[in-house]
C-alpha positions as CSV (number, residue, x, y, z in Angstrom):
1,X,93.4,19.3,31.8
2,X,93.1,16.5,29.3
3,X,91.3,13.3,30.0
4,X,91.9,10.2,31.9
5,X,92.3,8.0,28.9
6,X,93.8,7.9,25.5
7,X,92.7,6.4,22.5
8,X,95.5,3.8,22.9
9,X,94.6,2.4,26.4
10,X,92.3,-0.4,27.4
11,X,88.6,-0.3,27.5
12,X,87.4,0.9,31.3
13,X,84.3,0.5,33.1
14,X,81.7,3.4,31.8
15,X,81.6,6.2,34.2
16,X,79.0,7.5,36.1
17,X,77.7,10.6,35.1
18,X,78.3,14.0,37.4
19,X,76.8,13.6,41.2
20,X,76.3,16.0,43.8
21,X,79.4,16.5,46.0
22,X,79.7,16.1,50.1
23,X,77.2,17.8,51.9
24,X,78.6,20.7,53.4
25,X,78.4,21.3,57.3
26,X,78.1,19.1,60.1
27,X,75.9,15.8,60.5
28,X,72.5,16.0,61.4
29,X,71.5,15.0,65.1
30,X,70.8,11.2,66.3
31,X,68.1,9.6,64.3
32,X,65.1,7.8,65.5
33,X,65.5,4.2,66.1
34,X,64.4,1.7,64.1
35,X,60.5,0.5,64.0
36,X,59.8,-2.6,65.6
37,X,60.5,-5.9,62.9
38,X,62.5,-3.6,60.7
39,X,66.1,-3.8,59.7
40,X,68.2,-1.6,61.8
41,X,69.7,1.2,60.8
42,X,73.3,1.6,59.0
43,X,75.6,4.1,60.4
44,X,76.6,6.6,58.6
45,X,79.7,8.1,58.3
46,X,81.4,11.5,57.3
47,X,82.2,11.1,53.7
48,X,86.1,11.1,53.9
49,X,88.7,10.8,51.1
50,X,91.1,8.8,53.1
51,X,94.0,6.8,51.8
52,X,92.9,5.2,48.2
53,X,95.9,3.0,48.1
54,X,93.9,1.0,50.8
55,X,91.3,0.1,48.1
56,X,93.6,0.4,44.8
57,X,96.3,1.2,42.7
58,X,97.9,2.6,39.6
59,X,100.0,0.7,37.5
60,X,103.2,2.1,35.4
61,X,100.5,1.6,32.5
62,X,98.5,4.4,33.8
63,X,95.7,1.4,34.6
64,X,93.7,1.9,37.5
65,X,92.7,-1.1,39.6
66,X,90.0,-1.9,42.7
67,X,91.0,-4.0,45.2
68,X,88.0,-5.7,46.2
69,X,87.1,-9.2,48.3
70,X,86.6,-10.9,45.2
71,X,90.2,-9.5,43.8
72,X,91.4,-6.9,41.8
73,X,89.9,-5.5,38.7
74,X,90.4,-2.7,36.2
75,X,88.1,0.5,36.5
76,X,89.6,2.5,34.4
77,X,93.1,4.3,32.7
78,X,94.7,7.3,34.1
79,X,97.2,9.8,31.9
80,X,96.9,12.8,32.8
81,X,99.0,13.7,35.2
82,X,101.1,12.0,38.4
83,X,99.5,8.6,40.4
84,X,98.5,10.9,43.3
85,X,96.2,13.1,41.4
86,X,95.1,9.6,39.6
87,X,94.2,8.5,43.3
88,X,92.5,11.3,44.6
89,X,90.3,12.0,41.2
90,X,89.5,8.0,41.6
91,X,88.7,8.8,45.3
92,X,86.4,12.0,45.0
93,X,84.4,9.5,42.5
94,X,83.7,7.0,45.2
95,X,83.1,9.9,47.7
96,X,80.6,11.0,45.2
97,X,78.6,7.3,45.5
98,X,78.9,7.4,49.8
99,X,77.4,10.9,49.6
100,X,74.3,9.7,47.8
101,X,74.0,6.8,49.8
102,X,74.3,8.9,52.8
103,X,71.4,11.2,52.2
104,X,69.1,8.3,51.2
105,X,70.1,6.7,54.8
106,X,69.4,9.9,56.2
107,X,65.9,10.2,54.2
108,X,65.3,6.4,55.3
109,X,65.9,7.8,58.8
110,X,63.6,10.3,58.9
111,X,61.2,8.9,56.8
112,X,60.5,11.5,55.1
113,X,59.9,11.4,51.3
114,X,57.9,7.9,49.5
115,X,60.3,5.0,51.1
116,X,59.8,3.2,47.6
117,X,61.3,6.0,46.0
118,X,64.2,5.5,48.3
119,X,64.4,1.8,47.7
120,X,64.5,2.4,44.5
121,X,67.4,4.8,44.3
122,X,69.3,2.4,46.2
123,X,68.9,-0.3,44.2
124,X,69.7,1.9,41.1
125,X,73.1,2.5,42.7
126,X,73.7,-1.2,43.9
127,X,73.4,-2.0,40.1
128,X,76.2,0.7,39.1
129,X,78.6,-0.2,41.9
130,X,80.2,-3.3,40.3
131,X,81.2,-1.1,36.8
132,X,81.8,2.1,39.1
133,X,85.3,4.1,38.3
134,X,85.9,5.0,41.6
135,X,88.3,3.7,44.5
136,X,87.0,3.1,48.2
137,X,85.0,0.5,50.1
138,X,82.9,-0.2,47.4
139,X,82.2,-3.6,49.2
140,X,80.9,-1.9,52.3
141,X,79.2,0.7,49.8
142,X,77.3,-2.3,48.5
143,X,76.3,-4.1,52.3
144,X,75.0,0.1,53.2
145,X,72.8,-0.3,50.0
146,X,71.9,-3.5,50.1
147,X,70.2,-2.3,53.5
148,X,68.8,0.4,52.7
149,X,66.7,-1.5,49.9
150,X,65.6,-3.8,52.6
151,X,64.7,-1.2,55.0
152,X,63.2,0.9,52.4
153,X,60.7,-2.4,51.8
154,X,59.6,-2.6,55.7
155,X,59.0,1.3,56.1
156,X,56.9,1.1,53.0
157,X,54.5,-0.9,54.6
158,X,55.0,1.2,57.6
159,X,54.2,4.4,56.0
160,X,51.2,2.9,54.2
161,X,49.7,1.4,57.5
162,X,50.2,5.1,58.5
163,X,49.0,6.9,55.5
164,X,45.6,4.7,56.1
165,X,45.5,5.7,59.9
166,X,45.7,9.5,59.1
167,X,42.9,9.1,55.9
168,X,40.8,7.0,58.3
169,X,41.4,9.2,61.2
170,X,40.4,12.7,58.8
171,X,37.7,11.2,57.1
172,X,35.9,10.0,60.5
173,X,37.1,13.7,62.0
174,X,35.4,15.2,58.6
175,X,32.5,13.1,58.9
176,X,31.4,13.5,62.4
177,X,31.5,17.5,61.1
178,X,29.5,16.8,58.3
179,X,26.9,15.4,60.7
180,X,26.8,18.0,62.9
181,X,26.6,20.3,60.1
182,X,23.7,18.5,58.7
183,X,21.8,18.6,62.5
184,X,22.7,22.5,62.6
185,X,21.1,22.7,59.2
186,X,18.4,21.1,59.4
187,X,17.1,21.8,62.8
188,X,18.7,24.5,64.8
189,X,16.8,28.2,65.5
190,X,19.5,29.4,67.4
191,X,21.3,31.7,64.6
192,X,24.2,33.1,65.8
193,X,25.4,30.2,67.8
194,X,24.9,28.1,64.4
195,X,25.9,30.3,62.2
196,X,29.3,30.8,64.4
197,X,29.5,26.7,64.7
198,X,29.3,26.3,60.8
199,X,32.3,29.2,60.4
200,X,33.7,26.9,63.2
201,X,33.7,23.9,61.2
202,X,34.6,25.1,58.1
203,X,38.1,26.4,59.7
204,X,38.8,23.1,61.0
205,X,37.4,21.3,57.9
206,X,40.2,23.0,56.1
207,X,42.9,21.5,58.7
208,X,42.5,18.0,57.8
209,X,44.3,16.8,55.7
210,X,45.0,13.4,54.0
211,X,41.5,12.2,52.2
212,X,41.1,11.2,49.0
213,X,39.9,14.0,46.5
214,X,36.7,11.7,45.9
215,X,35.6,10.7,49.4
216,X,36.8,14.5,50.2
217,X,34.3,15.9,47.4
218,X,31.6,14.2,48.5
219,X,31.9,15.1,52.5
220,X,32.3,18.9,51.5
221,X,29.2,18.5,49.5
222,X,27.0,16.7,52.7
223,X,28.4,20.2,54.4
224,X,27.8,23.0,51.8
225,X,24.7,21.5,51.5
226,X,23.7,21.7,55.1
227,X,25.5,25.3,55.1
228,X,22.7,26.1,52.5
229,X,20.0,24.7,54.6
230,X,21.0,26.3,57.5
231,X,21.4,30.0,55.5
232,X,18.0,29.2,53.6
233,X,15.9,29.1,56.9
234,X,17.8,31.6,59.1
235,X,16.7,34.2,55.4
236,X,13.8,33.0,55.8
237,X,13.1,33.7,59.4
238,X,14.7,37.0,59.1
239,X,12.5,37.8,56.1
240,X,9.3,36.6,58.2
241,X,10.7,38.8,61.2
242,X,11.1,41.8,58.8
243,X,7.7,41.6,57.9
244,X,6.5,41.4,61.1
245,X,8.3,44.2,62.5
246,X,7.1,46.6,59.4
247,X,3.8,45.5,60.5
248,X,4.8,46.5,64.8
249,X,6.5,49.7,62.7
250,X,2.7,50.4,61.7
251,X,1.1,50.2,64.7
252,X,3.4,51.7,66.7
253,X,3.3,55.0,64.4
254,X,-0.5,55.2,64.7
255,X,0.2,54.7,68.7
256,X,2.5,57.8,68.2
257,X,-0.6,59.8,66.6
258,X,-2.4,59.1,69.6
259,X,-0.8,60.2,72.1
260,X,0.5,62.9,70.0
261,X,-3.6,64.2,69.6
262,X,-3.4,64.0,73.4
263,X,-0.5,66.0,74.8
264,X,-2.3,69.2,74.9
265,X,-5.0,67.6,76.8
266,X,-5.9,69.3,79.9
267,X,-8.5,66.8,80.9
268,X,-6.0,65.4,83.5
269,X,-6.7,62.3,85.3
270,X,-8.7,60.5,82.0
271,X,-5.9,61.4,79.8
272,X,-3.3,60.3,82.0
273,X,-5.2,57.0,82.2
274,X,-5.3,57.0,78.1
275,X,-1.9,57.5,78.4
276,X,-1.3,54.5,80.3
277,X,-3.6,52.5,78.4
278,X,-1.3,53.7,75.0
279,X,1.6,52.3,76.8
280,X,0.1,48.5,77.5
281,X,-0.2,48.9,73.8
282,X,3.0,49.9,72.9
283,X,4.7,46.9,74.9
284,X,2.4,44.5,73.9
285,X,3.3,45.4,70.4
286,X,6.4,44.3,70.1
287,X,9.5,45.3,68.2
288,X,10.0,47.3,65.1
289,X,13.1,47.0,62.0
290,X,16.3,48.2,65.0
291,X,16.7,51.0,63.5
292,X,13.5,52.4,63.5
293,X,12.3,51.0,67.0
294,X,14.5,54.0,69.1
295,X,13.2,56.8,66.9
296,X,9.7,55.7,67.4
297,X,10.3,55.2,71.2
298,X,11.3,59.0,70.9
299,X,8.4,60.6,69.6
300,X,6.4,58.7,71.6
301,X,7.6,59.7,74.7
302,X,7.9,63.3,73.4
303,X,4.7,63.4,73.1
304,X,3.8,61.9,76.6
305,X,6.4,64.4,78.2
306,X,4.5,67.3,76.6
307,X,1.3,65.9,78.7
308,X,3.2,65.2,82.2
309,X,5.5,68.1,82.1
310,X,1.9,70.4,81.6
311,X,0.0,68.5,84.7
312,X,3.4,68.7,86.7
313,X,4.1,72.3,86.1
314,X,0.3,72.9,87.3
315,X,0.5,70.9,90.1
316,X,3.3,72.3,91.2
317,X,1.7,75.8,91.0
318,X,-1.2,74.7,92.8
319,X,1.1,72.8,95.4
320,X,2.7,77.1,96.0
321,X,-0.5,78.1,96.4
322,X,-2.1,75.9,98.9
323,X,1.5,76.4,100.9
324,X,-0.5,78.8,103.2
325,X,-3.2,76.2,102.9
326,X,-1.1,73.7,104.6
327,X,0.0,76.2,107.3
328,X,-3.2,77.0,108.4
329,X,-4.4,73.3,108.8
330,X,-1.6,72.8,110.6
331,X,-2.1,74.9,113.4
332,X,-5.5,74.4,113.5
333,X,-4.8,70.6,114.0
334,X,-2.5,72.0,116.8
335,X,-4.8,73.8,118.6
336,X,-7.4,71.2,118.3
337,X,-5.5,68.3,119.8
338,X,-4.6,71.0,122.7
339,X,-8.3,71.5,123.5
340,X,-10.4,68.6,122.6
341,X,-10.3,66.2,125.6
342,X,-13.2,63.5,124.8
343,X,-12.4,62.1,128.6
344,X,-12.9,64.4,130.1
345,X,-15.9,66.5,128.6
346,X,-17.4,64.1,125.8
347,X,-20.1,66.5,124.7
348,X,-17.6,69.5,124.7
349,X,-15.3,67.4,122.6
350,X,-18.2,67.1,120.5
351,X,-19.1,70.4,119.9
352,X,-15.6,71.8,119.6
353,X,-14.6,68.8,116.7
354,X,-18.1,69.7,114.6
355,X,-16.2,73.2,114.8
356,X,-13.0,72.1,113.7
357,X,-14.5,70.2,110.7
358,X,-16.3,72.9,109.6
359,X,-13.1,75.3,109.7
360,X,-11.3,72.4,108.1
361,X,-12.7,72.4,105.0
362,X,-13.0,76.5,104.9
363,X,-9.2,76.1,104.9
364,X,-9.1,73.8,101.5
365,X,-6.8,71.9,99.4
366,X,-3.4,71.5,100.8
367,X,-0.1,70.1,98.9
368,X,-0.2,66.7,98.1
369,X,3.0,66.0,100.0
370,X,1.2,67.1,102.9
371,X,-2.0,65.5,102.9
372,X,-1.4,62.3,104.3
373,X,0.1,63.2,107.6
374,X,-2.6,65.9,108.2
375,X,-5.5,63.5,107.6
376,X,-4.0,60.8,109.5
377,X,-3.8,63.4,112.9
378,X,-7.1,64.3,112.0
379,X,-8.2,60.5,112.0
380,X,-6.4,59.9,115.4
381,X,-8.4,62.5,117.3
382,X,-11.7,61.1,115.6
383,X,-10.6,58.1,117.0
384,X,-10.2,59.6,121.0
385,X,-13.8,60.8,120.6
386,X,-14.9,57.1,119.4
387,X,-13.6,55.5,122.4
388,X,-14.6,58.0,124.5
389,X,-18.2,57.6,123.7
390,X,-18.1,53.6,123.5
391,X,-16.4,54.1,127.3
392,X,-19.5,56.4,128.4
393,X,-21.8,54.1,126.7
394,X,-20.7,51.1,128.3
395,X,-20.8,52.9,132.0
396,X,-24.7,53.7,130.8
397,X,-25.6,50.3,129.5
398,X,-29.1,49.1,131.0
399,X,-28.5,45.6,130.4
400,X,-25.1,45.7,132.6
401,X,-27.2,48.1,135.1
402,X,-30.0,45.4,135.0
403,X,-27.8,42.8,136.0
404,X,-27.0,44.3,138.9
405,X,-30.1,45.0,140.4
406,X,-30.8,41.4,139.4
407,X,-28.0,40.2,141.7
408,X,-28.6,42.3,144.8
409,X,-32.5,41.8,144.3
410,X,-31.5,37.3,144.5
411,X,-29.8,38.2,147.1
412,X,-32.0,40.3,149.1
413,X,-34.6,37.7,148.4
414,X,-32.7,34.6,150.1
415,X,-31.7,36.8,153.5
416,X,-35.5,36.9,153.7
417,X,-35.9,33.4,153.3
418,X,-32.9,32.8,155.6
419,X,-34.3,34.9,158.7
420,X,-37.8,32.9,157.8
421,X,-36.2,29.5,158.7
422,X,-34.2,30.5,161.6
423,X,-37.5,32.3,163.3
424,X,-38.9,28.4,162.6
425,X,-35.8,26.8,164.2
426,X,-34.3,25.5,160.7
427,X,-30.8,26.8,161.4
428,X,-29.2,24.3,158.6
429,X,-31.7,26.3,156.2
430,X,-31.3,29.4,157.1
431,X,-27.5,28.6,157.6
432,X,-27.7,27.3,153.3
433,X,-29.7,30.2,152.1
434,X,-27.8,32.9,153.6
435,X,-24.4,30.9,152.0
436,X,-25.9,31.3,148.9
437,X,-27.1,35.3,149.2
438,X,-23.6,36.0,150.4
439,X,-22.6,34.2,146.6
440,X,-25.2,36.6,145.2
441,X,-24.6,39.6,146.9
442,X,-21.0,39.1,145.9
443,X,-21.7,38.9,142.1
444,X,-23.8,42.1,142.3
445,X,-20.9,43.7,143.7
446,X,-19.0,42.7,140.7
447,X,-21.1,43.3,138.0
448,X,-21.4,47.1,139.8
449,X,-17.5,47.1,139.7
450,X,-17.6,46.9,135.9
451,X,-19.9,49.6,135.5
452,X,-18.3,51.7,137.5
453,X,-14.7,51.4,135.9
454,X,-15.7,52.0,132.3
């Protein structure tokens, strides 16, 4: 295809270098609205071709002309082929101006991108609009641009405002960890929680974005350094907690040698006191390196089970072998709680629980398990024979037997003093003192009662 314009037409307008076509697809959704104070937005349109002999013409010259408000005026020369394909070549150039204009709308919009780079743009293309080659509403072209460099100015000051909110916002966010970094450094014990905390905070430390690589640089420094702090104490407590465990490691193996030296003792109830004694010791000790502590634990109950499983298995012989023991206790318990009836014959019950005693311990040892309930029959019928003899010694007591003599002798003694005034005609007397040996006589009665029923 050859050129527009020959050597021998007019001088055009300078055309605009190559631009990016329409952008295929449909439109985007709606857009936001417009901030508050800001210029609202321009519509935009589908980039459409549409009829260029609404905005210009061709003359028989080839000369290509813009109808604009102000009049027309010459963009350009056409010559290479018919007025229609003049028009729509002349067409696809303006198409190529709404299309940029469009997207930086669209960016304006969004507000995405640096606004002043926007404004910019649009400004760039208001300049080349009045020497443009290209047919279309250039005018309204101009009045979309002319708007968008105004808008452009407002959101720039809009996105700064919120540029300094965000940098304000992260660098109080990276602050307030930087401070609780520098506590967790500097005075926490708790290791695992702090340690966790400051993995914690570095994970969201690298989240915020939007400080300044200065004021950033010297926050991450107030953390590493309290990161170091922390990691230099919690080595150092761990290095102090090694040292003390080698030293519990120590002790605990010459426990181990102890009671090692001891399991083949046979000396039964002192060594299983030692034994005891090596355990206190063992817990009070402490803990040795983790790895070391269970093994340890091992060999020194080994060496404890050698001891107990000896004494048990003996004790469990000797438990078989007083079996009969048991049996022969038993029946002689039996037998005895048959006979022996302290009541009834105290000194018999005597005699026959001297001879129970005496059989008692020809018998011997019985099995542990049984010991307790044969002793505590053998404590009950000890007990009958008690109360039987503090019941006999009660009925026996001279003091109660003296009382009641004492009693029946007061009252013996006023009768006589009562038939002594009546022979002298004092019947009030005698009628008072024989009142008062009936009270007597009574309480000798009594006090005989009480003898008599223990």
């Amino acid at each position: 295809m050859s050129t527009p314009t020959t050597p021998n037409e007019p001088t055009t307008a300078p055309t605009p270098g190559p631009r990016p076509g329409p952008r295929p697809g449909p439109r985007p959704g709606p857009r936001p609205g417009p901030t508050a104070g800001a210029h609202p937005p321009v519509p935009v349109h589908h980039v459409e071709l549409g009829d260029p002999r609404e905005f210009g013409r061709i003359d028989a010259d080839g000369a290509v002309w813009l109808t604009t408000a102000d009049g027309e005026r010459q963009i350009g020369s056409w010559q290479a082929g018919t007025v229609d394909e003049g028009l729509a070549h002349f067409a696809r150039r303006f198409a190529d101006l709404a299309t940029e204009t469009e997207i930086l709308e669209e960016r304006l919009d969004a507000r995405s991108g640096d606004p002043r780079k926007t404004q910019a743009a649009a400004a760039h293309l208001l300049e080349e609009l009045p020497t443009a080659a290209a047919l279309g509403d250039l005018d309204g072209l101009a009045t979309r641009l002319q708007a968008i460099v105004d808008r452009a100015g407002d959101q720039t000051g809009e996105v700064q405002a919120e540029r300094d909110a965000v940098r304000t916002a992260a660098l109080t966010r990276k602050d307030e960890l930087a401070t609780e970094a520098e506590a967790i450094g500097a005075e926490s014990t708790h290791w695992k929680n702090g340690g966790d905390r400051l993995r914690a905070i570095l994970e969201e430390w690298k989240t915020i974005k939007g400080v300044d690589r200065k004021a950033d640089d010297a926050l991450w420094k107030r953390y590493s350094r309290a990161r170091d702090a922390f990691n230099r104490r919690r080595g150092a407590h761990f290095a102090e907690l090694d040292r003390e465990r080698a030293v519990v490691k120590t002790r605990k193996e010459e426990l181990i040698a102890e009671a090692e030296a001891l399991s083949n003792s046979t000396d039964w109830g002192a060594t299983a006191a030692k034994y005891r004694d090596l355990l206190a010791q063992w817990k009070a000790a402490g803990r040795a390196p983790r790895d070391a502590d269970d093994a340890l634990w091992a060999r020194f109950k080994a060496a404890q089970d050698v001891f107990f499983g000896a004494r048990n298995a003996l004790n469990s012989e000797r438990d078989a072998e007083f079996g009969q023991n048991g049996e022969a206790k038993a029946a002689l318990l039996a037998e005895a709680e048959k006979t022996i009836k302290p009541h009834e014959d105290l000194e018999g019950a005597r005699r026959a629980f001297r001879a129970f005693r005496d059989r008692w311990e020809e018998i011997g040892m019985v099995p542990r398990d049984q010991m307790s309930a044969l002793e505590g029959r053998v404590r009950a019928l000890e007990k009958k024979i008690r109360e039987a003899e503090d019941s006999a010694w009660q009925r026996t007591d001279p003091e109660a037997l003296a009382r009641v003599a004492q009693f029946a002798e007061r009252s013996a003694k006023l009768t006589e003093q009562a038939d002594k005034a009546a022979a002298a005609g004092k019947d009030k007397d005698a009628a008072d003192l024989r009142a008062q040996a009936a009270q007597w006589d009574e309480w000798a009665q009594a006090a005989k009662s009480a003898v008599d029923d223990r």
